[in-house]
N, C-alpha and C positions, 0 to 999 in steps of 0.2 A: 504494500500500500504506500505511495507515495503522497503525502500531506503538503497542499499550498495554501497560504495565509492572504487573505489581502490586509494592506497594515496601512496606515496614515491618517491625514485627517477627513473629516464627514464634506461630501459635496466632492470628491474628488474619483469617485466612480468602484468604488466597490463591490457595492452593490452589482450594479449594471456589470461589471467584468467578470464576476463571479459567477454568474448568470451565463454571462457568454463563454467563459470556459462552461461550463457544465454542458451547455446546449452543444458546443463544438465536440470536447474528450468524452462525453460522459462520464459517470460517477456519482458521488453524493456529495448536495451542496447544504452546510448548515449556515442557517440564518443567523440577524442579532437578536439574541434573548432581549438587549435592552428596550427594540424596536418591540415584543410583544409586549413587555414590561411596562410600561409606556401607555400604550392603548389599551391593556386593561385593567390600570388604576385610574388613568386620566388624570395627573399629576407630575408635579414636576418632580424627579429623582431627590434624593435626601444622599447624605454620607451616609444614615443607618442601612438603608437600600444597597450601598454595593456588594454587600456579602450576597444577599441573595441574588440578585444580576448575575454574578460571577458565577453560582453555583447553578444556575440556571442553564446558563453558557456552557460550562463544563459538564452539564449532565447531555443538550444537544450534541456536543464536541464526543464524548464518549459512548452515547449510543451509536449513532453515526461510524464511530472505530470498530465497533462491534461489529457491525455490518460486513468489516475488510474488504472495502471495494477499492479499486486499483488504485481508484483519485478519490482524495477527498479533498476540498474546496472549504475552503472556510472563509466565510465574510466577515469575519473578525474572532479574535480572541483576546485572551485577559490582559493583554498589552493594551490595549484600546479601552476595557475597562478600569486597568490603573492609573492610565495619563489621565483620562476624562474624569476618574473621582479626584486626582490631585490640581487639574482644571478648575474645576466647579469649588471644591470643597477644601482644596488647601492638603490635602492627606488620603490615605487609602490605606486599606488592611493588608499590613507587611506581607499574611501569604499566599495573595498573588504570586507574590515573585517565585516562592516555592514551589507554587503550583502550574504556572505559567513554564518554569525550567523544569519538570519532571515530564514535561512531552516531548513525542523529538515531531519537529516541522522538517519539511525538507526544503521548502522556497516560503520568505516572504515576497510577495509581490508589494512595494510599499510605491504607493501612490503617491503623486505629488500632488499639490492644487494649484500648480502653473499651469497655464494654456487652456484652463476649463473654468468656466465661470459655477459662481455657486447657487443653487437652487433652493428657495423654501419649500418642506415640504411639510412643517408644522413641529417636527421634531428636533430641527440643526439650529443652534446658535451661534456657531462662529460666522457670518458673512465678510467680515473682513479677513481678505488674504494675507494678513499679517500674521493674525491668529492663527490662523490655519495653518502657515510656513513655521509657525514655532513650534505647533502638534506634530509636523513631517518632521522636525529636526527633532525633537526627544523621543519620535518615534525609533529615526535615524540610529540616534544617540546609543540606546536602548538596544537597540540590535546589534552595533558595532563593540559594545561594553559586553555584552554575554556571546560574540561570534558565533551570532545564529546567520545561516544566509539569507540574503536578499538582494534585490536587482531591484532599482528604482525605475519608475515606471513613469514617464513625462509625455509631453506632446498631444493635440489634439484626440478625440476619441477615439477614430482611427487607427495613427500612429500607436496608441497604449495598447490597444485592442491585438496588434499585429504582433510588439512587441511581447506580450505575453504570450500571446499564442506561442511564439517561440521557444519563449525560456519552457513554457509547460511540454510543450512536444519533445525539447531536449533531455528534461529529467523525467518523463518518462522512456524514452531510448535507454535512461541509463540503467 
């Protein structure tokens, strides 16, 4: 089974490319627990909230393993819940980090949000591309500090679309 992450910040095509690997390789594609999280309290997230988001996450992420299908696809994991509780909330529960490093991923796909404008879709609050470029860079960050891999993904939707298709057709070759 070989595991790809999309990683960065919201508004930067995750969603949409996760989606489109899945539709191209096949496999199984797990969603964001926060996005159901979300719609059905109809509330805005609290710091008490991230434990259960994360475990939510991780219960999608782990059924989904279970399955052992060639690709798995992930539209996010606990890396994107840890920045966004230290985002919002200043802090997050040290064992993310534990839990986030006891999986092995094989590619983060990490988005930028150059060259794509940002969309409301009722649930994103960064629209300023500053904010956004600071969530890519501690995403960055984060991945370069634990040397997990990743291939940053830029350029019109297109161009990112293309480029992943690649990196995904190469690790699976491997």
């Amino acid at each position: 089974m070989k595991v790809v992450v999309m990683a960065g910040p919201e508004s930067s095509g995750k969603s949409w490319l996760a989606a489109q690997l899945q539709a191209h390789f096949g496999g199984v594609m797990v969603g964001e627990y926060v996005r159901y999280f979300i719609d059905y309290h109809q509330r805005d997230t609290t710091l008490d909230d991230i434990p259960g988001i994360a475990h939510g996450q991780l219960a999608w992420e782990d059924a989904a393993r279970a399955e052992q299908p060639a690709l798995l696809i992930l539209d996010t994991h606990l890396l994107t819940n840890k920045l966004w509780s230290l985002t919002l909330f200043g802090d997050y529960p040290g064992w993310l980090d534990s839990e986030l490093l006891a999986r092995h991923y094989d590619l983060h796909l990490l988005l930028s949000p150059e060259d794509v404008g940002w969309a409301e879709d009722g649930q994103r609050c960064q629209p300023e591309l500053a904010d956004r470029l600071a969530f890519f860079q501690a995403s960055r960050a984060w991945l370069e500090q634990h040397r997990q891999p990743f291939l940053v993904i830029r350029g019109d939707w297109e161009e990112r679309r293309i480029r992943a298709f690649a990196a995904v057709e190469q690790l699976l070759r491997r």
